[in-house]
MARKEZA-997560 format. One record per residue (C-alpha): x, y, z negated; residue number from 1. Coordinates in nm, 4 decimals. Each point is the difference from the previous one (the first is absolute). Layout:
<nodes>
[node [X, Y, Z], NUM]
...
</nodes>
This chain:
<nodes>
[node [0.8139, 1.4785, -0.7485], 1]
[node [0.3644, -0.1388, -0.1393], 2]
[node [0.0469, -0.3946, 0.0117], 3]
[node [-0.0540, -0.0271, -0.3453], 4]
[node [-0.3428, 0.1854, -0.0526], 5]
[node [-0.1290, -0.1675, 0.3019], 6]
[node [0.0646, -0.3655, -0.0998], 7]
[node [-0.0648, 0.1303, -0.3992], 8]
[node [-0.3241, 0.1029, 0.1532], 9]
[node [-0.0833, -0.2827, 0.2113], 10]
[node [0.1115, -0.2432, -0.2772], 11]
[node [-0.2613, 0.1305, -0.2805], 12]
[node [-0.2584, 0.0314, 0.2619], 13]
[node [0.0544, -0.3891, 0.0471], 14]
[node [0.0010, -0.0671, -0.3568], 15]
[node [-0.3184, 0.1800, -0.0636], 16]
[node [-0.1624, -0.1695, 0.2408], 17]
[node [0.0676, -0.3857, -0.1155], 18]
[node [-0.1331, 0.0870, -0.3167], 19]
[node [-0.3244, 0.0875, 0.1591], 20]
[node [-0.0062, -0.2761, 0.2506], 21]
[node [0.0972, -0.2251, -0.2428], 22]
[node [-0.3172, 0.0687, -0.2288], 23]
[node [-0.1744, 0.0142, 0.3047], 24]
[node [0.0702, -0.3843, 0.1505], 25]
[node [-0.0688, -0.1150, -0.3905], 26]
[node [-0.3278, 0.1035, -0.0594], 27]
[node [-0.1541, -0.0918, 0.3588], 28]
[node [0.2073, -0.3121, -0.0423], 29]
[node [-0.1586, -0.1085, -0.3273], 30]
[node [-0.3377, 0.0795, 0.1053], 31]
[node [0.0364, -0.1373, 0.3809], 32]
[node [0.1262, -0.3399, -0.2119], 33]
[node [-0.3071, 0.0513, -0.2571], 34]
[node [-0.2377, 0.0322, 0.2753], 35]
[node [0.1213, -0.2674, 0.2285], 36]
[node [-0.0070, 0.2937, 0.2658], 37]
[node [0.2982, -0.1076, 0.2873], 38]
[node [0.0051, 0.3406, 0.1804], 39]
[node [0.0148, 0.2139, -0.3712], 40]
[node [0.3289, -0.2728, -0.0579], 41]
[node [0.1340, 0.0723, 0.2763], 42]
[node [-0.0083, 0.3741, -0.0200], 43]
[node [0.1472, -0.0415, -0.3703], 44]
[node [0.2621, -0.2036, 0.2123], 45]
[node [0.0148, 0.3088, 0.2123], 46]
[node [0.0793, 0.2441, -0.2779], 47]
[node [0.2158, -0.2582, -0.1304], 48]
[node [0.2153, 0.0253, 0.2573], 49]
[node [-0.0210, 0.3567, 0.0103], 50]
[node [0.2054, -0.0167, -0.2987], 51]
[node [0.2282, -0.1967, 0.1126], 52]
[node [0.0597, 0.2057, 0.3041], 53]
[node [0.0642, 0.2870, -0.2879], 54]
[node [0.2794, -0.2109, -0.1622], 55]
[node [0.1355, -0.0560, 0.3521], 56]
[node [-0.0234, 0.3464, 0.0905], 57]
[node [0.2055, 0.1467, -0.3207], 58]
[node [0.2308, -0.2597, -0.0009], 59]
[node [0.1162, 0.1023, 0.4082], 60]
[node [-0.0089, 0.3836, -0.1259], 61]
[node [0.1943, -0.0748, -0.2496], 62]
[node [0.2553, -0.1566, 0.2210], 63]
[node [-0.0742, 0.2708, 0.2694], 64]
[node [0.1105, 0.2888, -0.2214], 65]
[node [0.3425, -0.1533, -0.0310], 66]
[node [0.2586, 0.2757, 0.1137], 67]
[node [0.2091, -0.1896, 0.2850], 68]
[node [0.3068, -0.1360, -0.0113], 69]
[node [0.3069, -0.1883, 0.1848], 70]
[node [-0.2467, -0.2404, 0.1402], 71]
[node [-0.3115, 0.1889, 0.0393], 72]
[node [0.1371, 0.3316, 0.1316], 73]
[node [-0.3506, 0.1353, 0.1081], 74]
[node [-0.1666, -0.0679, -0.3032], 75]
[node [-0.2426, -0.2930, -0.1181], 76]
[node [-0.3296, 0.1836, 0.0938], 77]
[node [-0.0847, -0.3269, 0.2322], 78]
[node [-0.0798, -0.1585, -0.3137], 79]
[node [-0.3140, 0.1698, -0.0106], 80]
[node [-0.0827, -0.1252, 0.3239], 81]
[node [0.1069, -0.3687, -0.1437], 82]
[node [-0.2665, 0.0541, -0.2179], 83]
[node [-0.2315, 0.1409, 0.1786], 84]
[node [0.0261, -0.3450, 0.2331], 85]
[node [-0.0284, -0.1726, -0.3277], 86]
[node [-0.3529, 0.1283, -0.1214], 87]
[node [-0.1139, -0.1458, 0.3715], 88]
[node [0.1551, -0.2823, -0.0400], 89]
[node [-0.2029, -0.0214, -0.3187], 90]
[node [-0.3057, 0.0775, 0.1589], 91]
[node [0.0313, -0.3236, 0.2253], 92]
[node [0.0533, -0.2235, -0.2855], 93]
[node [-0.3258, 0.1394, -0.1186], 94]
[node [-0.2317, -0.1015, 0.3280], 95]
[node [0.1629, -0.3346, -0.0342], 96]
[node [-0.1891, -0.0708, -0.2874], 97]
[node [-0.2800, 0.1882, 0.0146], 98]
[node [-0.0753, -0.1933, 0.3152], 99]
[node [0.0539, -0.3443, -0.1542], 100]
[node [-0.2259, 0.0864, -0.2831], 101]
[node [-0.2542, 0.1683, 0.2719], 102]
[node [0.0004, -0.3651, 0.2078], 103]
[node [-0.0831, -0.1843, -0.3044], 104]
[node [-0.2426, 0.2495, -0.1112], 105]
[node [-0.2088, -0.0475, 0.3477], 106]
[node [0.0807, -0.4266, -0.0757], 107]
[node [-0.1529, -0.0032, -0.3268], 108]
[node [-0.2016, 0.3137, -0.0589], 109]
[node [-0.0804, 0.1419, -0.3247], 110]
[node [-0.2524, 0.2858, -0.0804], 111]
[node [0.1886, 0.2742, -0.1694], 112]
[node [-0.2007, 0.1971, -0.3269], 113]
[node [0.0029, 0.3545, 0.1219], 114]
[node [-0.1564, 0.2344, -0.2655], 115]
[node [-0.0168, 0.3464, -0.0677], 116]
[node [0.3432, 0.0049, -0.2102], 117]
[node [0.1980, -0.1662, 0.3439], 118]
[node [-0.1508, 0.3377, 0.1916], 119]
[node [0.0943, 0.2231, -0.2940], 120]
[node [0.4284, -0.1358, 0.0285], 121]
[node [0.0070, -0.0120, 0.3556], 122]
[node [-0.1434, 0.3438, 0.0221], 123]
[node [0.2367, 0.1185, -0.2390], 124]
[node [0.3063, -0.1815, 0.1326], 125]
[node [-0.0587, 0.1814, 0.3307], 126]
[node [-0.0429, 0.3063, -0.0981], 127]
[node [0.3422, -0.0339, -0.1734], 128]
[node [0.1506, -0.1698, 0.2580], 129]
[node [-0.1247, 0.3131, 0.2069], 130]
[node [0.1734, 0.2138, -0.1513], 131]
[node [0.3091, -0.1720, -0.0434], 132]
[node [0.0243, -0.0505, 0.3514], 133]
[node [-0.0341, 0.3790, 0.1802], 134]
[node [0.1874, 0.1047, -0.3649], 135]
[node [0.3298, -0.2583, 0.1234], 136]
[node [-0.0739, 0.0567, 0.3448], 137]
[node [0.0254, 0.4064, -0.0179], 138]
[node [0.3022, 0.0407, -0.2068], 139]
[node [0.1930, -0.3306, 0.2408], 140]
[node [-0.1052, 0.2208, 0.3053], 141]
[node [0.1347, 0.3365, -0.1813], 142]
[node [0.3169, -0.1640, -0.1332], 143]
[node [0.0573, -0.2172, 0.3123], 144]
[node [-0.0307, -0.3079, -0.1850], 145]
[node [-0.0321, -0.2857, 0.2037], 146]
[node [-0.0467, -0.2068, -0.3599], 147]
[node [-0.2665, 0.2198, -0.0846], 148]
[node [-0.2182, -0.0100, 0.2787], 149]
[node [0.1021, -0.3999, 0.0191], 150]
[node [-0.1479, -0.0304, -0.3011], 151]
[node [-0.3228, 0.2307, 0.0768], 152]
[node [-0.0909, -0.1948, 0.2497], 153]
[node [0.0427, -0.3538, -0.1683], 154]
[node [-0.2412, 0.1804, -0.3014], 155]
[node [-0.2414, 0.1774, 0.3146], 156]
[node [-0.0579, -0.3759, 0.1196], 157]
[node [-0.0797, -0.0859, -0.3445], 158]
[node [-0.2759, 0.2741, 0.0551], 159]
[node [-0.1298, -0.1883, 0.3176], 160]
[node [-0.0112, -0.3031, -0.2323], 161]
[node [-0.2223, 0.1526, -0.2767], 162]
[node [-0.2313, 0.1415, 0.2424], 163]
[node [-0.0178, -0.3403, 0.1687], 164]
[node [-0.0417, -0.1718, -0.3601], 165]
[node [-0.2757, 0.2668, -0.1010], 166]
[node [-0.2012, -0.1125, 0.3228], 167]
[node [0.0382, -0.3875, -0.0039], 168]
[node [-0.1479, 0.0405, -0.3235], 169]
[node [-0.3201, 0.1770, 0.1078], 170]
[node [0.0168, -0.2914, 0.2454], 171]
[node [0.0095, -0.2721, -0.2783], 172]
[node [-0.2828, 0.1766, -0.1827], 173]
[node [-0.2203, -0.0440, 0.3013], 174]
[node [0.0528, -0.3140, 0.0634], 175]
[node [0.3186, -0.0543, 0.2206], 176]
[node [0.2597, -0.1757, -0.2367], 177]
[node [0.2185, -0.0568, 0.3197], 178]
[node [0.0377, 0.3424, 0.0223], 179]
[node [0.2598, 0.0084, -0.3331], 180]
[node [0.2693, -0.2081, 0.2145], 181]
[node [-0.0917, 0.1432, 0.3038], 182]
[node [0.1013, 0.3911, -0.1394], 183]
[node [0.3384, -0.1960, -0.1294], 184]
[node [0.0534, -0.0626, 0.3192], 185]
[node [-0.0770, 0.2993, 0.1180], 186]
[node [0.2523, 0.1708, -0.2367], 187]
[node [0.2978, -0.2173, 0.0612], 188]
[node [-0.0671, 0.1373, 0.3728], 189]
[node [0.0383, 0.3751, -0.1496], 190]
[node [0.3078, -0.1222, -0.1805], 191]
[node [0.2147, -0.1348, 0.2931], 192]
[node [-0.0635, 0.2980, 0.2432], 193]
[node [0.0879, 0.2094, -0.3182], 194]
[node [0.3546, -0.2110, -0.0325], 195]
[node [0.0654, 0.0050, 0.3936], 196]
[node [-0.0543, 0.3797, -0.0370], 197]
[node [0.2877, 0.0098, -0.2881], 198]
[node [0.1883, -0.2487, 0.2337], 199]
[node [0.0314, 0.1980, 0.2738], 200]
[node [0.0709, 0.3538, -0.1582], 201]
[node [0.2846, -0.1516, -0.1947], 202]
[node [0.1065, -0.1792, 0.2830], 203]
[node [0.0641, 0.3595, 0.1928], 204]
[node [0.2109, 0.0878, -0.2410], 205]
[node [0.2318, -0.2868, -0.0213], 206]
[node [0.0024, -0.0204, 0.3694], 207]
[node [0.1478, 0.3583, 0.0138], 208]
[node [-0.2937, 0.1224, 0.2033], 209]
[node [0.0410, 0.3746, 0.1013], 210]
[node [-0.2073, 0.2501, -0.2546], 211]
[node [0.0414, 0.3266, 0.1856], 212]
[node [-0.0293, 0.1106, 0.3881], 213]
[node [0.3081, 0.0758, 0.1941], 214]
[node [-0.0941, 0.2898, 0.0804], 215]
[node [-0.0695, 0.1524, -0.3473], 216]
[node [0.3645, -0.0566, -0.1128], 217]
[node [0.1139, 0.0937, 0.2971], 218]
[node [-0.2085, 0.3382, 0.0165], 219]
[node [0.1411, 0.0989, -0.3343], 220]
[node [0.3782, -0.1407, 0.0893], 221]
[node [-0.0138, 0.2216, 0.2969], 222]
[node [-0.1578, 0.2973, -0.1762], 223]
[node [0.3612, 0.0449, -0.2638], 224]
[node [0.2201, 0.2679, 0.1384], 225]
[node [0.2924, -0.1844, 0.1935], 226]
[node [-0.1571, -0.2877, 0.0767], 227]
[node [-0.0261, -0.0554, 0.3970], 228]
[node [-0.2212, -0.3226, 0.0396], 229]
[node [-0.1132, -0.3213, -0.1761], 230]
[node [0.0047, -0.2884, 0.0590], 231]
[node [-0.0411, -0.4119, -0.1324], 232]
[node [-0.1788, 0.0823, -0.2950], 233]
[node [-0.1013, -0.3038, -0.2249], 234]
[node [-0.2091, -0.0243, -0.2650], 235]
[node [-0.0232, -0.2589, -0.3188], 236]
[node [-0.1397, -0.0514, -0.3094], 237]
[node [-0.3045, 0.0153, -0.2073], 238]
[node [-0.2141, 0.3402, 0.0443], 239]
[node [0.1377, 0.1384, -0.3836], 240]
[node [0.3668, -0.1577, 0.1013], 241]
[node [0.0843, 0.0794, 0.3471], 242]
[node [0.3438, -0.0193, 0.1910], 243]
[node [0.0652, 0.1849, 0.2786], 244]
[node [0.2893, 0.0386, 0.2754], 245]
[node [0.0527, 0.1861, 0.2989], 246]
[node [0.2513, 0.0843, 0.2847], 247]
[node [0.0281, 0.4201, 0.0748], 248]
[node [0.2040, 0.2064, 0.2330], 249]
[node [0.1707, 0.2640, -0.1189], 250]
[node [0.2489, 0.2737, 0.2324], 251]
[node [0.3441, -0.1578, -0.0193], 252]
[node [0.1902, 0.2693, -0.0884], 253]
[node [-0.1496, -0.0007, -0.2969], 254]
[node [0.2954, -0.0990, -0.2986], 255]
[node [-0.1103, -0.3298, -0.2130], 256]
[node [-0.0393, 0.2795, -0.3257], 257]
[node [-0.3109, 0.1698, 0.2869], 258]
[node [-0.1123, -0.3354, 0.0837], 259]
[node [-0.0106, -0.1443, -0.3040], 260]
[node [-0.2100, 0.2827, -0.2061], 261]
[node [-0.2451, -0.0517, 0.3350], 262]
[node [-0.0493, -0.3509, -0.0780], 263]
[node [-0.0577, 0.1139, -0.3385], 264]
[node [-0.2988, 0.2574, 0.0978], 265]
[node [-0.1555, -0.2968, 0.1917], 266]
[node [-0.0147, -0.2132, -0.2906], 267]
[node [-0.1421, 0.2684, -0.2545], 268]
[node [-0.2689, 0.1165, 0.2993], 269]
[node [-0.1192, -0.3558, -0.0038], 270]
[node [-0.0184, -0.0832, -0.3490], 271]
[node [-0.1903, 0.3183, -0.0938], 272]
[node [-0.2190, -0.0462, 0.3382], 273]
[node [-0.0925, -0.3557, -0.0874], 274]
[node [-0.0958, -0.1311, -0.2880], 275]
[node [0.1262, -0.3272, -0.1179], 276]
[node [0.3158, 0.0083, 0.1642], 277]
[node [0.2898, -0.1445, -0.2359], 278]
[node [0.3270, 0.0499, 0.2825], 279]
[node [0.0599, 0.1192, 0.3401], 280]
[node [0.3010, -0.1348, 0.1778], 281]
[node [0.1360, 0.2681, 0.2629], 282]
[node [0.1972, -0.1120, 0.2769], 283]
[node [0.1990, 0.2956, 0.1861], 284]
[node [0.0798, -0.0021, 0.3685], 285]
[node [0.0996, 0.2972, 0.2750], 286]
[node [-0.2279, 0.1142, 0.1747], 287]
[node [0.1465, -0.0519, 0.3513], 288]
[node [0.0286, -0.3564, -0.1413], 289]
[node [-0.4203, -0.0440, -0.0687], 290]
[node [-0.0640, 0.1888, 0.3097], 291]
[node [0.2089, -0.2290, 0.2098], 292]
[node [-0.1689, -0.3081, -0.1642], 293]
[node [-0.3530, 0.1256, 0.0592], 294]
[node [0.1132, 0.0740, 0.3619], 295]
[node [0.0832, -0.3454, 0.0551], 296]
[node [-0.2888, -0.1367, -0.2014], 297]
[node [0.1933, -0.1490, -0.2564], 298]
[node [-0.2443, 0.1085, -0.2733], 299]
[node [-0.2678, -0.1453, 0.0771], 300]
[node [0.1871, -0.3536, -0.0226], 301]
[node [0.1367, 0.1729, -0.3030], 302]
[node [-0.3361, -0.0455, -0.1736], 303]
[node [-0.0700, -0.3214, 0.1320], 304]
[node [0.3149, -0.1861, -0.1818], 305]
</nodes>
């Protein structure tokens, strides 16, 4: 998919979405308020946020699909991961109160009103939230959109929450008001792991951490006519924006015009092998000159440096 469809794409998607968590967080919210129920509130709160991780998300696409420029020569695709950070980030802020308002809950309790009507929204808010969630989640995974599937899982732990909601209110009804702070609780437990989850996949790709194996570049390096070995590959990026670079050895009597169209055939084998791949840096060496340095051993404190 070009740039622009993909971020086009992933933009709408976005939009779409904040109008229906939006509506969502409102009418929980209202009712939650209207019922004095603190773990309905806080699963408005939930949604609320969800939202908010929607504005966050299409503002860092929208920065993302920037083409790049004297200062940004690979691109601003990071900017997705920015956000991505920011929705968890979000999700924090959102334990923080939930907790305060759980610890003064369990302080001075109150008996929520649960009735047939609170069942009837949070029923319908999950099954919305539902789909939502493996809707955002299956189109993030299919256009490698680590926004996407950020954002599915901030709206999957919003699923946690309703479920959670749903059964401290059979609680309440039987007797156990306790059990209204103790499922807010509960859910600000769901929403942390869910943010150190986002935390750590975003924090892969700013950290450069290596998306492919060695020895799948290096099988399909190797396998280009002309191409003697492989060697110090590297890999970068985000899986639907990866950068890749790698040493080969070609014969050296080969004239730059040979060597050059080899490099060439390397690059196109590995952009049509691998999907996601936006460059491939090709590094040309003689042969005698690789096979001396893997003689030595020299590679292998190639790829430690």
């Amino acid at each position: 998919m070009a740039d622009g469809t993909y971020y086009s794409t992933v933009r709408r998607i976005l939009m779409i979405i904040f109008v229906i968590n939006i509506s969502v967080a409102l009418v929980k919210g209202a009712y939650g308020l209207l019922t004095n129920s603190l773990s309905m509130t806080t699963d408005a709160l939930h949604s609320l946020f969800d939202s908010t991780s929607n504005i966050i998300g299409i503002v860092g696409i929208s920065m993302a699909s920037k083409p790049p420029d004297k200062e940004h020569p690979y691109g601003h695709s990071k900017f997705e991961t920015f956000a991505s950070i920011g929705i968890a980030v979000l999700l924090f802020a959102t334990c923080f109160q939930v907790l305060r308002e759980a610890i003064d809950r369990f302080l001075n309790p109150t008996v929520p009103e649960v009735t047939t009507l609170s069942f009837a929204i949070m029923g319908a808010t999950l099954a919305i939230n539902i789909g939502i969630s493996a809707y955002e989640y299956i189109i993030g995974k299919k256009l490698n959109s680590s926004i996407l599937v950020a954002d599915s899982m901030h709206t999957r732990s919003d699923i946690y929450a309703s479920i959670g909601v749903i059964f401290g209110f059979i609680a309440v009804r039987m007797g156990y008001p306790l059990a209204d702070p103790l499922i807010a609780v509960m859910i600000t437990g769901l929403i942390v792991l869910t943010g150190l989850e986002i935390m750590k996949e975003s924090s892969e790709v700013l950290l450069d951490k290596a998306l492919i194996e060695e020895s799948v570049v290096r099988r399909l390096a190797e396998s280009v006519e002309g191409v003697c070995n492989c060697h110090r590959v590297r890999t970068r990026g985000s899986l639907g924006d990866m950068y890749i670079d790698l040493h080969v050895g070609v014969d050296s009597y080969l004239s730059i015009d040979d060597a050059h169209k080899v490099g060439l055939a390397v690059e196109e084998k590995i952009k049509g092998s691998i999907e996601g791949v936006k460059d491939v840096v090709v590094h040309m060496e003689p042969k005698d000159y690789c096979e001396l340095r893997r003689a030595e051993g020299l590679e292998d404190e190639d790829r430690k440096t």
